[in-house]
C-alpha positions as CSV (number, residue, x, y, z in Angstrom):
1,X,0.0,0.0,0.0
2,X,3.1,2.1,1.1
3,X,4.1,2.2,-2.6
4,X,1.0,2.4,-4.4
5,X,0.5,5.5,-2.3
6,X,3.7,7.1,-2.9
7,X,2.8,6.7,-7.0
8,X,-0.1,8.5,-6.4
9,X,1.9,11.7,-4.6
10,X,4.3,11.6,-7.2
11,X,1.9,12.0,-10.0
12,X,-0.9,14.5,-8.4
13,X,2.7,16.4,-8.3
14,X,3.6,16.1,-11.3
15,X,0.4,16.9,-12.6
16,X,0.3,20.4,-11.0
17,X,4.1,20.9,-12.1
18,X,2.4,20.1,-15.6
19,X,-0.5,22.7,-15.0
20,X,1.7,25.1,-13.6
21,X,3.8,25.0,-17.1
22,X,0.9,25.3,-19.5
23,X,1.6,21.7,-20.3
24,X,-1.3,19.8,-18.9
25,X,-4.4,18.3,-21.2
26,X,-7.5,19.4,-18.8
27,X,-9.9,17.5,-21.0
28,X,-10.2,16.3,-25.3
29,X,-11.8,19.3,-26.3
30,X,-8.6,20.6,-27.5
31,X,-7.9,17.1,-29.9
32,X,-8.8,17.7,-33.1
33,X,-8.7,15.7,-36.8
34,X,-12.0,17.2,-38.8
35,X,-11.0,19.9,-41.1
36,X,-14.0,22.2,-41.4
37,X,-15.4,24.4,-44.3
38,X,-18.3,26.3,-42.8
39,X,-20.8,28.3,-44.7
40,X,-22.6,30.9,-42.4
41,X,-25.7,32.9,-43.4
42,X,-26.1,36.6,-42.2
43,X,-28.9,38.7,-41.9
44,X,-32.4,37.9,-41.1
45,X,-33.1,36.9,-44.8
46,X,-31.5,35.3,-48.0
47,X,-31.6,38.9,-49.4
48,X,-29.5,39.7,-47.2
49,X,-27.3,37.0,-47.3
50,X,-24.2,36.3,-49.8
51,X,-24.4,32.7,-48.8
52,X,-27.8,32.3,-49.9
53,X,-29.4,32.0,-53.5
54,X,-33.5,31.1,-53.6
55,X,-33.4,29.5,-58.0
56,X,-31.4,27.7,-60.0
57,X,-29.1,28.6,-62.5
58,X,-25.8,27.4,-64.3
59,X,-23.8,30.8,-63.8
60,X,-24.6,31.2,-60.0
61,X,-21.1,31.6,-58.8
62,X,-19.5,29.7,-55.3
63,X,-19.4,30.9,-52.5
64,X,-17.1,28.6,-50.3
65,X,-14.9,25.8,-51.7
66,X,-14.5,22.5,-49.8
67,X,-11.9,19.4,-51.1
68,X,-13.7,16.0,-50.5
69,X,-13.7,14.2,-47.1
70,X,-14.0,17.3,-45.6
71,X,-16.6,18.2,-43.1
72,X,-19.2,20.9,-44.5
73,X,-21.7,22.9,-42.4
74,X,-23.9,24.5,-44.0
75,X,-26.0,27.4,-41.7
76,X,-29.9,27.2,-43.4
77,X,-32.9,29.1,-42.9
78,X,-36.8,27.8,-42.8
79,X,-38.2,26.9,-46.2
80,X,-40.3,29.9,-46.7
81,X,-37.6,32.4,-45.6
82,X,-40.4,33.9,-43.0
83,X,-40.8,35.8,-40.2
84,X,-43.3,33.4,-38.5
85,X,-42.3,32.9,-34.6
86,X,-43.6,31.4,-31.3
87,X,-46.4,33.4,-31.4
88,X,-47.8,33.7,-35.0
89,X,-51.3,33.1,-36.0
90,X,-52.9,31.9,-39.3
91,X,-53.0,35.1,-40.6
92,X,-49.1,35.9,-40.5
93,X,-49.3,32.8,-43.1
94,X,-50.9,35.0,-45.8
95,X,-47.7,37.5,-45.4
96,X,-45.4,34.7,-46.7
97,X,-43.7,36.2,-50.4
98,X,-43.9,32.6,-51.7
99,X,-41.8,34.2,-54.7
100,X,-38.9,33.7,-51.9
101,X,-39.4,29.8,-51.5
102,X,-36.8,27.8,-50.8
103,X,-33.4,29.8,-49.2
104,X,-30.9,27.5,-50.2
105,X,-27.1,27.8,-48.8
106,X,-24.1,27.6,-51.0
107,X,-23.2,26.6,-53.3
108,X,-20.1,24.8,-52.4
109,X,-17.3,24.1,-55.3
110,X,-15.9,20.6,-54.6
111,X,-12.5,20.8,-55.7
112,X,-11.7,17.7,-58.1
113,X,-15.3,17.3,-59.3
114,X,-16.5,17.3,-62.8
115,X,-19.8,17.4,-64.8
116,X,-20.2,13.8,-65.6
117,X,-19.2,12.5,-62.1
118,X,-21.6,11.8,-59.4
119,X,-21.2,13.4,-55.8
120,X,-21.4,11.4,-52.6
121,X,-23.1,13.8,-50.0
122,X,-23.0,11.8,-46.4
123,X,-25.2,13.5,-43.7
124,X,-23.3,13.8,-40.1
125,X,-25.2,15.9,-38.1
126,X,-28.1,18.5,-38.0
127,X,-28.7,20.8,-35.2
128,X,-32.1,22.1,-34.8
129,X,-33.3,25.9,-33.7
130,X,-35.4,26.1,-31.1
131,X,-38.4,26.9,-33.3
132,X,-40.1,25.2,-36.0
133,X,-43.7,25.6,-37.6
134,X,-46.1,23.9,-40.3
135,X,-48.8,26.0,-42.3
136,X,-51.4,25.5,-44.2
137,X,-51.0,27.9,-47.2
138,X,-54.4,28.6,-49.2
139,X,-53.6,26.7,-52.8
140,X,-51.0,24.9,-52.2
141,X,-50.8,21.4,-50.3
142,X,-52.6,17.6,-51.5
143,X,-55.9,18.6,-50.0
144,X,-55.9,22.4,-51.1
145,X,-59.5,22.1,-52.8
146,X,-60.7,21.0,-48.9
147,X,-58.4,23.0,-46.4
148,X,-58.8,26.9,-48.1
149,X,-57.9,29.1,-45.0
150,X,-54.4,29.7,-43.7
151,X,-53.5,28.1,-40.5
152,X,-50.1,27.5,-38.5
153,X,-48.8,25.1,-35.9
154,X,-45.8,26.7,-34.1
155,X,-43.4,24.2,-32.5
156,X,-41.0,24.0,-29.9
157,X,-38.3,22.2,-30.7
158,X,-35.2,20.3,-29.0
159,X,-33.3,17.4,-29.7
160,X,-35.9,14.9,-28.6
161,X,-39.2,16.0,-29.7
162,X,-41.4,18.8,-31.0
163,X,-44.6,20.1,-29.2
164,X,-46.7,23.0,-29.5
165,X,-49.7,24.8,-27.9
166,X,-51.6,24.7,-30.7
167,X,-51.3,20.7,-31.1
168,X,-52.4,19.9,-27.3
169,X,-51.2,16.1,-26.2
170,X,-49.2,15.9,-29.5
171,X,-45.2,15.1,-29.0
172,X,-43.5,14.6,-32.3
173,X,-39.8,13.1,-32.2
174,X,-37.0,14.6,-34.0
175,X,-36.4,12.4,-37.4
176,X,-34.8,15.5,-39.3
177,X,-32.9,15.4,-43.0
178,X,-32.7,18.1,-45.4
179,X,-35.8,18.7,-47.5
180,X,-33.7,20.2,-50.3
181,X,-30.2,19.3,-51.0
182,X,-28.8,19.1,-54.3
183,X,-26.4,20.4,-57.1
184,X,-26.6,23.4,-59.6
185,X,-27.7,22.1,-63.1
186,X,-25.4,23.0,-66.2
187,X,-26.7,25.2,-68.8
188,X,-28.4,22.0,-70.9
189,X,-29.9,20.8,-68.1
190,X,-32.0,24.3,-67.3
191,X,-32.6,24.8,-70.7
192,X,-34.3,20.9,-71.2
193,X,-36.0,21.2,-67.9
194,X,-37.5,24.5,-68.7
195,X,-38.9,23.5,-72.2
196,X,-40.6,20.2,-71.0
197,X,-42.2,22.2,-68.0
198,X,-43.1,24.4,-70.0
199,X,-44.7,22.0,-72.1
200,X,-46.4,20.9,-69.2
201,X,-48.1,24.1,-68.4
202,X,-49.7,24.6,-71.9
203,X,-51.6,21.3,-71.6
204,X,-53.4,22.8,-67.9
205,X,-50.3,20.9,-65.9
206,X,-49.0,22.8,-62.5
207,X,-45.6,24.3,-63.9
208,X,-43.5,27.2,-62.1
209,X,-42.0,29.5,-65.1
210,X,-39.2,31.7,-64.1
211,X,-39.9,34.7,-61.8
212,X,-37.4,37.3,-61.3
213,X,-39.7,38.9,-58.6
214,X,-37.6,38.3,-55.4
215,X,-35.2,36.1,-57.0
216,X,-31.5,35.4,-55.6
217,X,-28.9,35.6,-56.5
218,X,-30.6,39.4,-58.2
219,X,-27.6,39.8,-60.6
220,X,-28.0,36.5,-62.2
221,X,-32.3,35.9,-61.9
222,X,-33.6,39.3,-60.3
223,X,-35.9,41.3,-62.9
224,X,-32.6,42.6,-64.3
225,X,-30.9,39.7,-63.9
226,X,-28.7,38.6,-66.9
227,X,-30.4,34.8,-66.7
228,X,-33.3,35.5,-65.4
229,X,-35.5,33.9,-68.2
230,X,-33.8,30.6,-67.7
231,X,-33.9,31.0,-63.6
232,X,-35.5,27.6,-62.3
233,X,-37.8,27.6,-59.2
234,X,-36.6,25.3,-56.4
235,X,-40.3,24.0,-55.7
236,X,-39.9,20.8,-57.8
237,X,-37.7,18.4,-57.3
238,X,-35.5,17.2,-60.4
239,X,-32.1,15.3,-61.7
240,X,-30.2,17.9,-59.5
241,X,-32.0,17.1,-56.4
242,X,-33.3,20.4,-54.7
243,X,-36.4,19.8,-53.2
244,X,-37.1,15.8,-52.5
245,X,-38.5,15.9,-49.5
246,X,-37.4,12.2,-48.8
247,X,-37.7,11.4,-45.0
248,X,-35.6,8.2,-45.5
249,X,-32.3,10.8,-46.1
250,X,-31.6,10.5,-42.5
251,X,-28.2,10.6,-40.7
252,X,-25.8,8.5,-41.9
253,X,-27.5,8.3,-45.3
254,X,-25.5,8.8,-48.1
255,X,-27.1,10.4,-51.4
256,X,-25.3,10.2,-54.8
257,X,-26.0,13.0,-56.7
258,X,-25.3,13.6,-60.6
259,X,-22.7,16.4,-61.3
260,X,-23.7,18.8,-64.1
261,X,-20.9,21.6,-63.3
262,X,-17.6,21.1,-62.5
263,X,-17.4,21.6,-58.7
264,X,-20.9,20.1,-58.6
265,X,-22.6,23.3,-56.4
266,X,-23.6,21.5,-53.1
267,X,-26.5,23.8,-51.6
268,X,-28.6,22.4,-48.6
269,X,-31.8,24.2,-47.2
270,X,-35.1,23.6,-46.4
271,X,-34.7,21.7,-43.8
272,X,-37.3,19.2,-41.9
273,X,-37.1,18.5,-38.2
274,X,-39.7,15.6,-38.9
275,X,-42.3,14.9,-41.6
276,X,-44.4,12.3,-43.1
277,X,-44.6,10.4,-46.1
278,X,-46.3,13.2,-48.4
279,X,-45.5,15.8,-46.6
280,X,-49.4,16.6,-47.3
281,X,-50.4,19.9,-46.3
282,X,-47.5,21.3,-47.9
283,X,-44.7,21.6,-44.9
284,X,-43.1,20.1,-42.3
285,X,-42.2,20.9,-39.4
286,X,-40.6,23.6,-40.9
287,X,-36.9,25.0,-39.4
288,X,-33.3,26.6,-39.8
289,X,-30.8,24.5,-38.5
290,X,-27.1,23.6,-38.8
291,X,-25.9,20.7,-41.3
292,X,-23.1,18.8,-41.5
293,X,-22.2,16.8,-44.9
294,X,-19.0,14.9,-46.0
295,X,-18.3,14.8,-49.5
296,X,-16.6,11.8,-51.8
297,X,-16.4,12.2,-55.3
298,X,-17.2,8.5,-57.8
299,X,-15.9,9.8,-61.4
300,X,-17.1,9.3,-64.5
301,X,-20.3,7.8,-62.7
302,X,-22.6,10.1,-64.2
303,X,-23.2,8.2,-67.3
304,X,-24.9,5.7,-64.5
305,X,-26.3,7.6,-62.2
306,X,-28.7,10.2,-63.5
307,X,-30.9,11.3,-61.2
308,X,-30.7,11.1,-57.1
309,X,-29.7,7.9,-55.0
310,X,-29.6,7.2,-52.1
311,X,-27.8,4.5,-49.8
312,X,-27.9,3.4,-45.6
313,X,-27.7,1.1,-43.2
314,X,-29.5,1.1,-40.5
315,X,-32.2,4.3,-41.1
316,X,-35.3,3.4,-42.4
317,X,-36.1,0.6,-38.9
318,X,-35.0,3.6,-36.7
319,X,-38.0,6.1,-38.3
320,X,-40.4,3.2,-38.8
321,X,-43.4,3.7,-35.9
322,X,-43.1,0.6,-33.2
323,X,-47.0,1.3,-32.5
324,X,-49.3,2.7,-35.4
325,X,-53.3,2.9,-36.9
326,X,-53.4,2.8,-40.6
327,X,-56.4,3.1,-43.3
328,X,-55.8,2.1,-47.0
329,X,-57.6,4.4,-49.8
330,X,-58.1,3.0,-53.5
331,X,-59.4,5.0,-56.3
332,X,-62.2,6.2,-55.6
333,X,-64.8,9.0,-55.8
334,X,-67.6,10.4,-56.0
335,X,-69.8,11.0,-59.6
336,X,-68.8,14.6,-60.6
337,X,-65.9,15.5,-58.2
338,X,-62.6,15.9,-60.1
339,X,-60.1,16.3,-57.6
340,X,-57.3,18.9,-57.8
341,X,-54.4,16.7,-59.2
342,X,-56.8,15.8,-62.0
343,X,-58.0,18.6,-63.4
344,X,-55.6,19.5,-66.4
345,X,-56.5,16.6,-67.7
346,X,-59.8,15.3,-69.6
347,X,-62.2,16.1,-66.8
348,X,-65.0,15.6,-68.9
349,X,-63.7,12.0,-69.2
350,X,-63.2,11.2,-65.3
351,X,-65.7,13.8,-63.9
352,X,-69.2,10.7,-64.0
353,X,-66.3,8.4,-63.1
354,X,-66.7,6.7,-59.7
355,X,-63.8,4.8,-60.1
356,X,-60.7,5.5,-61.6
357,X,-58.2,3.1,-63.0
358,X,-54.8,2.2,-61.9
359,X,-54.2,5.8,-60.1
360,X,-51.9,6.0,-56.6
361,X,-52.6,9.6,-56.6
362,X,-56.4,9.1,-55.9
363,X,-55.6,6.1,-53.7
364,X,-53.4,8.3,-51.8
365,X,-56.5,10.9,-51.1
366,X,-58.9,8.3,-50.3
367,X,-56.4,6.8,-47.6
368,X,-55.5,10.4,-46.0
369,X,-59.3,11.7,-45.9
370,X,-60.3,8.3,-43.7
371,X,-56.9,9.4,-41.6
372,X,-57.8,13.0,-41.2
373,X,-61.1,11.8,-40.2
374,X,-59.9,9.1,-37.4
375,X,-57.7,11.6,-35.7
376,X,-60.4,14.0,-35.4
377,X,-62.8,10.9,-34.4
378,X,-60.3,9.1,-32.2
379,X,-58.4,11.8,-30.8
380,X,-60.2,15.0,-30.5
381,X,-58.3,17.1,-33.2
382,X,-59.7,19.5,-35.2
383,X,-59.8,19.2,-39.0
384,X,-56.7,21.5,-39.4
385,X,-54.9,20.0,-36.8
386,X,-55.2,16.6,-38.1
387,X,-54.3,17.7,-41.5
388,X,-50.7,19.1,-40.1
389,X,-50.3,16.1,-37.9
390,X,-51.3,14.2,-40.9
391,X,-48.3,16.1,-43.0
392,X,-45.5,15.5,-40.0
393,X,-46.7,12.5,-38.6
394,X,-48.4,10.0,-41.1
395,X,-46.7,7.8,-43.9
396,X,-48.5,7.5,-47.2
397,X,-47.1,4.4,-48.7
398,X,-48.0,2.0,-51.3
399,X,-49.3,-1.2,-51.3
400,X,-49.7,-2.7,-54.5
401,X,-49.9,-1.6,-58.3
402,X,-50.9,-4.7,-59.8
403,X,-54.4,-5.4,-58.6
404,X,-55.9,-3.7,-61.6
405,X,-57.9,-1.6,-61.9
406,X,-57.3,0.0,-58.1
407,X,-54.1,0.5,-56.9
408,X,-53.8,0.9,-53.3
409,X,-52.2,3.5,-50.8
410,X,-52.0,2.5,-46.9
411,X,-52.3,5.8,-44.7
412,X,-50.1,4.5,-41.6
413,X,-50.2,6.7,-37.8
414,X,-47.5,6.7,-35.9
415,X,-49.7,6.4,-32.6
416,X,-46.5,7.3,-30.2
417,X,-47.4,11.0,-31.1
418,X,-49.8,10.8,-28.5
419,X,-48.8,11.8,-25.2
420,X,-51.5,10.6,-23.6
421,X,-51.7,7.4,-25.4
422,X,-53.3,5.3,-28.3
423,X,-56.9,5.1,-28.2
């Protein structure tokens, strides 16, 4: 004991000889391997912001550049680049300049990256704010023909779960990603996107043309812009990524993305602190937040790999519910109804239809109407309030599309939401 003692003198003194040199390690917060690119935002908006850019086009210019294997953090702001808060009310939503939809930051030049290779984008970390919210905006969402008047949901957010005053008994779990992350097309690219959708919205089909009214960056696709006829909107999702909306991209996920530039143009925004499948009144729960991506670059694989990927391990049992209600919708309706994601086509055709053939989309309403309903039924909810939960907390997914003539959709509950428990 007599010796083991004595060791223990010796090195308590040579530990404060150590701390009395400046030599001593107090803790590991000083040990360091990550090398770090970060990409802040400044400002209380994208338009104030020379990290931020709100379209797409081939001659937006860099703003940070990053080698591969490094770490990335991207600072992003909510979706609609608001100024909703704790406190907001429905009609704060019908403020929101939806020409200002989504602030995305970046882009990132990835040194050693070329058009024809593909980008590896691996998700390390997000870090919520403190707030988050989910709107109903008037036109816009999968129900917009039934739920016309704004509403909001604002949510208090940590890294465990979400809850709100205006969603009483409701706890929501943090599953974030990042709604839009993606890759600046090339100048063929916008010009072959723009034509089809543009085709698309001379038949009667919901297409976004360019709009230079609050467009970022302004010298490139503001209303003096030198591109800004060829400006995309970030609202649809296409070969560049931008605005999936895919759950399943969860940390540790790993999304292989098609480079059209050389340096690819890594942006990441929009970002979800948890949704569900369909996303169906239009938002999550809505947020800015910190990201942190790791780059690797697979060349030449864009001859491949055209359009997004993605890759995990472990993800997609970690999000799926361990208790849950489901309902299953096929297509059906009723004789004269044409329902909104119908009508640029022959509605003359469908409209006496009570049954339409070998359509998910109608499946898909039929299923979330007999959700809506339940929660209001089962759970006291009022119609609004199920729609949101509905859009953060319920997975539309399909069954089967074989069983001709109706496909079918399965509207599935996570039932943990409930803090008092499932009825």
């Amino acid at each position: 004991m007599k010796t083991i003692f004595s060791g223990k003198i010796w090195l308590l003194a040579a530990a404060t000889m150590l701390a009395a040199t400046g030599l001593a390690r107090a803790d590991t917060t000083d040990q360091k391997w990550q090398e770090t690119v970060r990409v802040a935002k400044t400002g209380d908006h994208c338009v104030n912001d020379s990290n931020c850019f709100n379209r797409y086009h081939f001659a937006i210019l860099p703003v940070a550049t990053a080698k591969p294997g490094q770490m990335v953090v991207f600072e992003t702001r909510d979706a609609l680049d608001s100024d909703l808060k704790l406190d907001s009310v429905p009609a704060d939503v019908t403020a929101i300049d939806l020409n200002l939809v989504h602030p995305m930051t970046g882009p990132v030049h990835i040194e050693g990256a070329k058009r024809g290779d593909v980008l590896v984008v691996e998700l390390i970390d997000i870090a919520p704010d403190e707030y988050g919210y989910t709107v109903i905006v008037p036109g816009f969402g999968f129900l917009r023909d039934i739920y016309t008047e704004p509403y909001v949901v604002n949510w208090k957010l940590t890294r465990l779960a979400a809850t709100s005053a205006e969603m009483p008994g409701v706890r929501v779990p943090m599953a974030a990603f990042m709604g839009s992350v993606g890759v600046l097309p090339g100048e063929p690219e916008v010009k072959a996107w723009l034509a089809r959708e543009t085709k698309l919205g001379e038949v009667g089909g919901v297409a976004l043309p360019p709009q230079p009214v609050g467009a970022l960056p302004a010298d490139v696709c503001g209303p003096e812009g030198s591109g800004k006829d060829l400006c995309l909107r970030t609202i649809p999702p296409r070969e560049n990524g931008g605005n999936m909306d895919v759950q399943q991209m969860q940390i540790g996920t790993r999304l292989l993305l098609p480079c059209f530039i050389d340096g690819c143009g890594l942006f990441v925004g929009d970002v979800h602190y948890a949704q569900g499948d369909g996303e169906v009144s239009g938002t999550a729960i809505e947020m800015g937040a910190v990201v942190t991506v790791r780059t690797s670059i697979l060349k030449g694989k864009g001859k491949d790999i055209t359009s997004p990927h993605y890759e995990g391990e472990a993800q997609l049992k970690s999000i799926a519910p361990a208790n849950f209600y489901a309902t299953v919708g096929m297509p059906l309706k009723a004789s004269g109804v044409i329902p909104p994601t119908h009508s640029y086509i022959d509605g003359e055709r469908i409209g006496s239809l009570e049954n339409l053939s070998e359509d998910l989309s109608l499946a898909a309403r039929a299923a979330l109407i007999d959700m809506i309903a339940y929660i209001q039924r089962e759970h006291g909810l009022n119609p609004e309030q199920a729609y949101i939960l509905s859009s953060v907390a319920v997975d539309l997914v399909i069954g089967q599309v074989v069983d001709v003539p109706n496909y079918t959709v399965s509207a599935i509950l996570d039932l943990d939401v409930f803090e008092e428990g499932a009825k």
